[in-house]
C-alpha positions in Angstrom: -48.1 36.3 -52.5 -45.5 34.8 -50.2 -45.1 37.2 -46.9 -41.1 37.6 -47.3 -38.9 37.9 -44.1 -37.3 41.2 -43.4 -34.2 40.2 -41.8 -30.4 42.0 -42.8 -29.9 40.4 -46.2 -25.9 38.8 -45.2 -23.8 36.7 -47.3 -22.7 33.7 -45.1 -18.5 34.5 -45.8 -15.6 32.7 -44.7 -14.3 36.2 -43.8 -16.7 36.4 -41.3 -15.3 33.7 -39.1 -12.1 35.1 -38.9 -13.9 38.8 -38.1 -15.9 37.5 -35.5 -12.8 36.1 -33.4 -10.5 38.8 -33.9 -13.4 41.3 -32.7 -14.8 38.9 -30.1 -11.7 36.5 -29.0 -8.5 38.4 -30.2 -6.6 37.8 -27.1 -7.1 34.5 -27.2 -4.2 32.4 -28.4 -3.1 30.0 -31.7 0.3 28.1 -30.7 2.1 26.5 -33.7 5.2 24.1 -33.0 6.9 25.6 -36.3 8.9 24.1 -39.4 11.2 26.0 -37.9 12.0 24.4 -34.8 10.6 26.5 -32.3 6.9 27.4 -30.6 5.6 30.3 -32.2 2.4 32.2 -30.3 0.0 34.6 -31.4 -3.5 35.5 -31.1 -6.6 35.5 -33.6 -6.9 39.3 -33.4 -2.9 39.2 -35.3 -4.3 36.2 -37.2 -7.1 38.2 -38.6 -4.8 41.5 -39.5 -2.3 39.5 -41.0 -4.3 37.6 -43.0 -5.7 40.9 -44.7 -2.1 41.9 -45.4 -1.4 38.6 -47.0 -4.7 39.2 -49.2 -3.3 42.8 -50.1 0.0 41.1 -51.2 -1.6 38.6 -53.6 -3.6 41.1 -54.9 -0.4 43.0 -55.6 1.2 39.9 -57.1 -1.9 40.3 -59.5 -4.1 37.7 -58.7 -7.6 37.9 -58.7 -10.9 36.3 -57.6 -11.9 32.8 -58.4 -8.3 32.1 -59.1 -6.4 29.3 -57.5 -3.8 29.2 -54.9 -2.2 26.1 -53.8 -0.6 25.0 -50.7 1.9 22.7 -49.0 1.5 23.7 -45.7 1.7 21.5 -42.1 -0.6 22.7 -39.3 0.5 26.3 -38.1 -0.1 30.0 -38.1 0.9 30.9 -41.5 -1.4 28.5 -43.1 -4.2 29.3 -41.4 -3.7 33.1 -42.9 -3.7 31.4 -46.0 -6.7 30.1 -45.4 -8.2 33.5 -44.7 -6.6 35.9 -46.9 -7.3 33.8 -49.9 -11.1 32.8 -49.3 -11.9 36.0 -47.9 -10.7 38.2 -50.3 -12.3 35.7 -53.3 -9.4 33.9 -54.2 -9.6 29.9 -53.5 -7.5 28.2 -51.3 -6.5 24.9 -52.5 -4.7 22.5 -49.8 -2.6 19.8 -51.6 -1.7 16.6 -49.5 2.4 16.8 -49.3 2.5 13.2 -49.2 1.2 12.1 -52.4 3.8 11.7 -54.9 5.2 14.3 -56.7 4.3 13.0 -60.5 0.5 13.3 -58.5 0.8 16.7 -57.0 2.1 18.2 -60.4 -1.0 16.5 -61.8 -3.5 17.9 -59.1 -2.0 21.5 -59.3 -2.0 21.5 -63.2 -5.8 20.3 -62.9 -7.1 22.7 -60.5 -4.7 25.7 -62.4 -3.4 27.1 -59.5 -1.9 30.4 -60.2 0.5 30.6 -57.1 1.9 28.3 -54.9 2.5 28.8 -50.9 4.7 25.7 -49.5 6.5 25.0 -46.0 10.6 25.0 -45.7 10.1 20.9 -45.3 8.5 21.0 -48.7 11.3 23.0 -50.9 13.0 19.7 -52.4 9.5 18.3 -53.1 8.7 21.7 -55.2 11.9 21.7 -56.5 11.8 18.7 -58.3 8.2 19.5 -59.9 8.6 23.1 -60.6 9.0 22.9 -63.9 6.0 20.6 -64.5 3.8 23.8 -63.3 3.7 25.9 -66.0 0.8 28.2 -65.1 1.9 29.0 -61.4 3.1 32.6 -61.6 4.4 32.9 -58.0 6.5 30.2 -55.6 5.9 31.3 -52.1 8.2 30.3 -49.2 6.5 30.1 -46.0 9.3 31.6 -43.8 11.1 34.3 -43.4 14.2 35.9 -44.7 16.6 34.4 -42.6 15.3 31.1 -43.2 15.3 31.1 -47.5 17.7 29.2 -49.1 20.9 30.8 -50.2 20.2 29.2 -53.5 17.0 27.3 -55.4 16.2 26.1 -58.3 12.8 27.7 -58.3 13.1 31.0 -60.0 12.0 34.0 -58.8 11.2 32.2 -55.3 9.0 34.5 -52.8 9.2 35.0 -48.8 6.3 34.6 -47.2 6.9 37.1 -44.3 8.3 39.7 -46.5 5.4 39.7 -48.4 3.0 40.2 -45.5 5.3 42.6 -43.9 5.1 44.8 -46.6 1.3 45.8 -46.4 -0.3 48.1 -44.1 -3.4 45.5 -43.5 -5.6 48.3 -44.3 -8.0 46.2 -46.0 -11.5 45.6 -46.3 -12.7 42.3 -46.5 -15.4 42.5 -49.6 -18.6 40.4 -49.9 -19.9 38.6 -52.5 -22.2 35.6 -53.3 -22.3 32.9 -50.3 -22.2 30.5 -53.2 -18.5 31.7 -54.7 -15.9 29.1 -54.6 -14.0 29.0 -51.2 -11.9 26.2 -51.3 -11.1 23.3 -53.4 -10.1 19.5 -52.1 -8.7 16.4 -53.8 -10.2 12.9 -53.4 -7.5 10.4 -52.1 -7.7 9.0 -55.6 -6.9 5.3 -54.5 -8.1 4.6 -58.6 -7.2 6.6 -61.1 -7.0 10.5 -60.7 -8.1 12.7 -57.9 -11.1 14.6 -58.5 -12.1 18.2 -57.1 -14.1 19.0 -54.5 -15.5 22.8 -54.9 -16.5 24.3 -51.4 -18.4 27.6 -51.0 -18.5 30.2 -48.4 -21.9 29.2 -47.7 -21.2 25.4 -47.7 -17.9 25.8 -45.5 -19.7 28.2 -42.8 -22.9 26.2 -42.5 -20.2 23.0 -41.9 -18.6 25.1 -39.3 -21.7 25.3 -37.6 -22.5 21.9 -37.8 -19.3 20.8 -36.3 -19.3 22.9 -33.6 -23.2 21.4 -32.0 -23.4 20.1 -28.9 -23.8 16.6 -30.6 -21.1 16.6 -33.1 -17.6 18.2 -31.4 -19.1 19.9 -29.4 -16.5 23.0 -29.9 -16.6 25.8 -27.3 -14.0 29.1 -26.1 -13.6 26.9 -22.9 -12.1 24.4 -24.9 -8.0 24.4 -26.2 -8.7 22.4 -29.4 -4.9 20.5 -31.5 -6.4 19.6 -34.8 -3.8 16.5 -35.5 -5.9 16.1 -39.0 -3.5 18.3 -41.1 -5.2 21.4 -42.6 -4.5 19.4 -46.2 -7.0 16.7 -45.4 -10.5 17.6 -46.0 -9.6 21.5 -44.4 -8.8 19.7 -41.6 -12.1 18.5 -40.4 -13.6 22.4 -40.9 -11.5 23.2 -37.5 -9.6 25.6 -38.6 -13.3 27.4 -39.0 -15.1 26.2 -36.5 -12.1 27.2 -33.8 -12.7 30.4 -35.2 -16.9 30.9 -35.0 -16.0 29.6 -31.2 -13.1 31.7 -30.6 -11.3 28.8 -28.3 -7.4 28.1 -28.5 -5.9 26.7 -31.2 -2.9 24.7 -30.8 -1.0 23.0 -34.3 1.6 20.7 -34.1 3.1 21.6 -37.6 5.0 18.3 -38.5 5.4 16.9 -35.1 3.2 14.3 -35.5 5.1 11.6 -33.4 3.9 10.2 -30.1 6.6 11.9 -28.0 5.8 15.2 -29.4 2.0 14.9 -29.6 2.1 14.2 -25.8 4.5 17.4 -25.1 2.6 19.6 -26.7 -1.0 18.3 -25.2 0.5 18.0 -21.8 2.2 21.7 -21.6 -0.7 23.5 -23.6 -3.6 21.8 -21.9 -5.3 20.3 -24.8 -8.8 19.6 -23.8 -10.0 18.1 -27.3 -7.8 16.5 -31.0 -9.1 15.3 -34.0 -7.4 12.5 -36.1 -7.1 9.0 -37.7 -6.8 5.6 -36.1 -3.2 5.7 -36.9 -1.8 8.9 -35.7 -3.7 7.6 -32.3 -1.9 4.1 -32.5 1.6 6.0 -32.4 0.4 8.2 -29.3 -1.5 5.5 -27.6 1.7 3.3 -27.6 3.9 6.1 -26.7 1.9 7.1 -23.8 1.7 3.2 -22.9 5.3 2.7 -23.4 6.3 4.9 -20.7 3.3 4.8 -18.6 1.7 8.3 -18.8 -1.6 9.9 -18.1 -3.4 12.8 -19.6 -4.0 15.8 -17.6 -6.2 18.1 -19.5 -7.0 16.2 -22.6 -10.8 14.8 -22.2 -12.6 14.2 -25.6 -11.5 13.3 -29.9 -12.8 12.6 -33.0 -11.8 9.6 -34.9 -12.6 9.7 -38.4 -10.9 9.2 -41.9 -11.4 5.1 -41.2 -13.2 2.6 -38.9 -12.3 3.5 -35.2 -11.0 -0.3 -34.3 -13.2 -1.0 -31.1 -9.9 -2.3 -29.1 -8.9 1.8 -29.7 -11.8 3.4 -28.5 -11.8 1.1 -25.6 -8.3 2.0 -24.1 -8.7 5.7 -24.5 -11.8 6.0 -22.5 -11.0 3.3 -19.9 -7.1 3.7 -19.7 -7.5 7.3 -20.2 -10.4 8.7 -19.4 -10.8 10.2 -22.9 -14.1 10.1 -24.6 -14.4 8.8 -28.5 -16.2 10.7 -30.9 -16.7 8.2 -33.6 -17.3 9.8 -36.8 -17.4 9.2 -40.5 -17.7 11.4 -43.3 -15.6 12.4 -46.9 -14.2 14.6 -49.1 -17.1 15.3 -51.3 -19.3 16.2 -48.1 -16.8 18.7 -46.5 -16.3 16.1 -44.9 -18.5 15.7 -41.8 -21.8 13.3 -42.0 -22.1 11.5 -38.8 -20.6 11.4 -35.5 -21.6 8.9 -32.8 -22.9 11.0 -29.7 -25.5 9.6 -27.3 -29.5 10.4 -26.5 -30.1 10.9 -22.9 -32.4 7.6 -23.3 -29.1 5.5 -24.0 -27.1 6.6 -21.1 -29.3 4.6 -19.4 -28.2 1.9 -20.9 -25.7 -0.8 -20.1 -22.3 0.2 -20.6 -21.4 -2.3 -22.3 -24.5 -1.3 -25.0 -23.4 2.0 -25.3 -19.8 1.0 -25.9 -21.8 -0.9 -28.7 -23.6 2.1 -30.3 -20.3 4.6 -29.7 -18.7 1.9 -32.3 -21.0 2.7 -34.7 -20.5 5.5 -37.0 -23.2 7.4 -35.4 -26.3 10.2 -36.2 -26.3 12.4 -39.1 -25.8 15.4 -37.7 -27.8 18.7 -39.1 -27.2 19.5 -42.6 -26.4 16.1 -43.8 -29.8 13.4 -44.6 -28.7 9.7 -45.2 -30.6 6.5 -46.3 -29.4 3.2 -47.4 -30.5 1.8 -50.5 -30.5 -1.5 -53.1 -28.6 -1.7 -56.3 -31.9 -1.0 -58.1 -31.7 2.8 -55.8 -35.0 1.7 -53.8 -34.5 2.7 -50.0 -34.2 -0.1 -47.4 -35.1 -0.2 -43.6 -33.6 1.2 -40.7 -33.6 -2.0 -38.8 -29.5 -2.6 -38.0 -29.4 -5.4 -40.0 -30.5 -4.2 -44.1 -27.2 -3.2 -45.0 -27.1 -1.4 -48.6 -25.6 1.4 -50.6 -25.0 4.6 -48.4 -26.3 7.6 -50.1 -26.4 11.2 -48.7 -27.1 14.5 -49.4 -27.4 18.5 -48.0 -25.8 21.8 -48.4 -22.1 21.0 -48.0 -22.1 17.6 -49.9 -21.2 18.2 -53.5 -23.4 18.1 -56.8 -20.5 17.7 -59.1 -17.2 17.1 -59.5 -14.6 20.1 -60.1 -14.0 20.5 -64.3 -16.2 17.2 -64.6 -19.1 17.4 -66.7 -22.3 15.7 -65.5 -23.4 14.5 -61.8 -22.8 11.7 -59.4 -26.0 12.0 -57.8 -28.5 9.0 -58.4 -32.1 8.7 -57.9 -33.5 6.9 -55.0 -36.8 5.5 -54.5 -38.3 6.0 -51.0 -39.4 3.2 -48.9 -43.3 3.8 -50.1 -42.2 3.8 -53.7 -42.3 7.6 -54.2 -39.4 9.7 -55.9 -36.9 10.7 -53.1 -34.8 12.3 -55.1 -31.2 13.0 -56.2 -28.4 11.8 -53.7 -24.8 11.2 -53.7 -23.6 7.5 -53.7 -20.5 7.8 -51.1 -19.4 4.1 -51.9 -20.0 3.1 -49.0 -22.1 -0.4 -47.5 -23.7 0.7 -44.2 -26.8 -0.1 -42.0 -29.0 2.0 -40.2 -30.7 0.6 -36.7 -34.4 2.5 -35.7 -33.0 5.2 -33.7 -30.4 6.7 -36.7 -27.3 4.9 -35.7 -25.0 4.3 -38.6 -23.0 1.7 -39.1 -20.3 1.5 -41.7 -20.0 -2.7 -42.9 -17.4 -1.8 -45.3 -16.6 0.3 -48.7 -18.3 -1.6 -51.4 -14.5 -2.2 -53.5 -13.4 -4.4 -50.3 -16.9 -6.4 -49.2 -15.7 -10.2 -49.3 -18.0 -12.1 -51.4 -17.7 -15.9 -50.3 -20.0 -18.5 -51.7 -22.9 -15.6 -52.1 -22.6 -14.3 -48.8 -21.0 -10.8 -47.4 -17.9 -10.8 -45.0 -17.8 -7.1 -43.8 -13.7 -7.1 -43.9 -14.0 -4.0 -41.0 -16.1 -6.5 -38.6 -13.4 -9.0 -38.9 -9.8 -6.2 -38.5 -11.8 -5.1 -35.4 -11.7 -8.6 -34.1 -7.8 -8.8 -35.0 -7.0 -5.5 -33.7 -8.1 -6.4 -30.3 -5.6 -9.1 -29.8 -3.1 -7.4 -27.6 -0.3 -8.6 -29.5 -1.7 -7.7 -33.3 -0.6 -3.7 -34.1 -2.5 -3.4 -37.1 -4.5 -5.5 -39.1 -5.7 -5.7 -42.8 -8.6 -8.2 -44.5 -9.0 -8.3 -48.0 -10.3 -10.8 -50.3 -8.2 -13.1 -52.3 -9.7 -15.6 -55.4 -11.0 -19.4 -54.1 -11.8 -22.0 -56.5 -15.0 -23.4 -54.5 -16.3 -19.9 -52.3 -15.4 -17.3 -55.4 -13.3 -15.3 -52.5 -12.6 -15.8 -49.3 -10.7 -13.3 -46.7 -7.0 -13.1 -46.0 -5.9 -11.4 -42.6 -3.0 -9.2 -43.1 -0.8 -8.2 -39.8 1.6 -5.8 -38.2 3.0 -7.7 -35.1 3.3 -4.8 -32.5 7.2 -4.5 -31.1 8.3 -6.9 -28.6 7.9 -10.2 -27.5 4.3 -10.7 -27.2 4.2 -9.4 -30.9 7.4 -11.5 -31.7 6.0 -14.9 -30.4 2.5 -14.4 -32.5 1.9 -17.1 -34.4 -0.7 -17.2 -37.3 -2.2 -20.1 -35.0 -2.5 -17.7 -32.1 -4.4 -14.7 -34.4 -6.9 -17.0 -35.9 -7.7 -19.3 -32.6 -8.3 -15.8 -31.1 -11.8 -15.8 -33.5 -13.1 -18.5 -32.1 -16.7 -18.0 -30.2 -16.3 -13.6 -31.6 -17.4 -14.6 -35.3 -19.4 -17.5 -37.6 -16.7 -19.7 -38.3 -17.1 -19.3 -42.2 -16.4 -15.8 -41.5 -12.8 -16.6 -39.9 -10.6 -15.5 -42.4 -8.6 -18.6 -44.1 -4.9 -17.7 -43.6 -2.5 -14.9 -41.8 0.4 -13.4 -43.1 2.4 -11.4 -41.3 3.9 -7.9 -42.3 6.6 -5.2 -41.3 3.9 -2.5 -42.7 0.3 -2.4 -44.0 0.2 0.8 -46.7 -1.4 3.5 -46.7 -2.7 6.3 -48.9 -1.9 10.0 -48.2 -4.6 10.6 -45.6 -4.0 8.0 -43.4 -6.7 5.0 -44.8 -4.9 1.2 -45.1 -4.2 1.1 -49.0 -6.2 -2.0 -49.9 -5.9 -2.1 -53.2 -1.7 -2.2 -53.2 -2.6 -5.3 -50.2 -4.9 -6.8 -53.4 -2.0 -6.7 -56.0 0.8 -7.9 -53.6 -1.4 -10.9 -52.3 -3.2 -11.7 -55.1 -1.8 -14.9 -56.1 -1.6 -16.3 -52.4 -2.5 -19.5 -52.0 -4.9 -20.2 -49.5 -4.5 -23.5 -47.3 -6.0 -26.5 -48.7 -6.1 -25.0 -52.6 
């Protein structure tokens, strides 16, 4: 028999985050710039207590574990309760992103069957309109106070946050339960047909707060004053809003502030040593900051994730800036963090101008998270840099299933030797993986550019574009050809003034020459006022598809 370990038997709980830095850092300050208006301070220790009087308050309002409650919430104080009281007291926090369309949040709500629904003052028009489409939420909850609610709504029976809180003596006990209970549930972006689920548990969402806290990952510590610009409806905001809590460091949320002027402000006056965000919340900071030629003071170190870092980016912030690029990839289904591109002793060494080349890369897997590339037939190819296949991952926060989806998107894979390797997720993704781990992303397998039977990686040739100082933002998708089967179109945001105004499409594709094969050059350029998006900041490439899909391509 088995010689078992005699260790304290403790559930991993999200409540236990939130315990740890009210007992351990409960002076130490969260900062919210506020729907409101104004800058609102407080510390985790109030954090913590009033997050057990918002769970006494739903539990008054009758809900009760494992049911759902949704939110509409920017980056602040109040959400972050939310957070809290709901998965510590059993309930399960669902984030909804605000900016999907209304028909799509009604759809997303209905699906997960939230029972109560906890939404900023910016959002009451958006839940007014699709109120009515929600039949099974039981409460509408205002997140504001009394002298902020609306003289009148069309919500019935519309709740105020702060009154409800303010009501409870926060003499509650946070219970535990199984590490494996539902914590939190988050939607795909659903670029093709509907959002699915992704069910989080305590134990999932703690380990993942651990993991993104390493040394080599963010590398989160109490020195640090961290501004999560990822909002807390994307993915739970990277994990930060846990991980800021296991460290017990300053939080600082920017709420809906989210332009370049503001982002500045707020890093500059609260000393923001590290952000997290997408390329495109950077490009508006990066040109604001440009634009008036400014420095930062504090600010030393991000994460860019969501989509491929363009290289031109990561470039200006750490020479311009001095601020050091985390390049990182990861998704929804795996909580979301997989890899983040940190360097071995052994490669500081290097040149700089091969470690610039590595840092582009998507990066290491960092612990928890075990990746592999594989054929179409699922059998596992070599880590050489150049074998690029299907990415395929798995570990204890990546999902098995899909919320109320019956059966598995896990495949089999077939190690390298031919053995059984197991079940893994497919994440959709083309990559390659060199000898020493380093990931590299070639593209998402829907926007790979098949041209007379060979690959264009449609992020290797943006990347290129994106470093022309005059190109803003750049697209590549693929449109049909009558001899190649499909060849790559450039798509382009001029950026203001008049470099970007004298670009000519002449200009953006002479800039390829001697950077790429020249079958690789994309065929034409067309010039945009604005490349889509979907909700969580990724270049919408299938809307780019259907707009340009009957251009005609010089010389056809």
């Amino acid at each position: 028999m088995a010689l078992m370990g005699q260790m304290m038997s403790m559930p991993l709980l999200i409540s236990s985050l939130i315990q740890h830095a009210a007992r351990h850092s409960g002076d130490t300050e969260i900062v919210s710039k506020r729907v409101e208006g104004d800058l609102h301070r407080t510390t985790w220790a109030a954090v913590e207590l009033r997050s057990r009087q918002l769970a006494q308050a739903l539990a008054r309002l009758g809900l009760s574990a494992g049911e759902r409650v949704g939110t509409l919430g920017w980056n602040g104080y109040r959400h972050l309760e939310i957070y809290y009281g709901t998965s510590g007291s059993g309930l399960v926090c669902h984030t909804i992103n605000p900016r999907l369309f209304p028909e799509q949040i009604a759809w997303i709500a209905n699906d997960a069957d939230d029972r109560a629904l906890c939404f900023d003052l910016t959002f009451l028009p958006l839940v007014e309109k699709i109120a009515a489409q929600l039949p099974q939420v039981r409460h509408f909850i205002l997140m504001t106070d009394r002298a902020h609610m609306p003289a009148q709504t069309a919500i019935p029976n519309l709740r105020c946050y702060e009154e409800l809180v303010e009501a409870e003596d926060g003499r509650y006990v946070w219970p535990e339960f199984d590490e494996n209970t539902a914590s939190s549930i988050c939607y795909t972006s659903g670029t093709t047909g509907h959002p699915k689920g992704a069910v989080y548990s305590h134990r999932s969402s703690v380990l993942h707060a651990y993991g993104a806290a390493l040394p080599d990952a963010m590398a989160a510590s109490r020195r640090d004053v961290i501004l999560p610009v990822v909002p807390m409806f994307h993915v739970n905001a990277w994990g930060l809003p846990y991980s800021t809590a296991l460290v017990g460091c300053k939080l600082v949320m920017p709420g809906p502030h989210l332009d370049g002027k503001s982002l500045y402000e707020l890093f500059e006056t609260e000393k923001v040593t590290f952000s997290a965000g997408v390329p495109t919340v950077w490009l508006g900071l990066l040109n604001y900051v440009g634009a008036n030629q400014l420095k930062f003071s504090t600010f030393k170190r991000t994460v860019i994730g969501g989509s491929a870092c363009p290289p031109a980016m990561l470039r200006t912030l750490m020479d311009d800036y001095g601020v050091d690029v985390i390049h990182a990839w990861g998704m929804t289904e795996m909580s979301p963090l997989g890899t983040l591109s940190r360097l071995s002793s052994r490669q500081l060494e290097l040149p700089q101008e091969q470690q610039r080349r590595l840092l582009e890369k998507q990066g290491k897997a960092i612990f928890g998270v075990d990746m592999t590339v594989v054929d179409d037939a699922g059998r596992e190819l070599p880590w050489d840099g150049k074998s690029s296949g299907n990415l395929v991952v798995r570990g204890p926060w990546v999902i098995e299933s899909y919320f109320g989806h019956d059966g598995s998107p896990l495949i089999r894979v077939a190690g390298a030797d031919g053995r059984d390797a197991g079940l893994w997720f497919p994440t959709g993704d083309v990559a390659a993986i060199d000898a020493d781990g380093f990931m590299q992303i070639t593209d998402r397998s829907k926007d790979v550019i098949k041209s007379g039977g060979e690959w264009i990686s449609s992020i290797d040739v943006e990347n290129i574009a994106m470093a022309h100082p005059a190109v803003h933002e750049a697209a590549v998708i693929a449109v049909p050809h009558p001899k190649w089967d499909e060849r790559p179109l450039l798509v382009v945001v001029r950026k203001p003034g008049e470099a970007g105004a004298a670009l000519t499409r002449e200009d953006v594709l002479g800039f390829y020459e001697g950077k790429i094969a020249k079958w690789q050059v994309p065929d034409d350029v067309v010039f945009v006022d604005e490349i889509p998006h979907t909700a969580t900041g990724k270049m919408l490439k299938l809307k780019l598809r259907e707009q340009f899909k009957s251009h005609q391509l010089p010389g056809c």
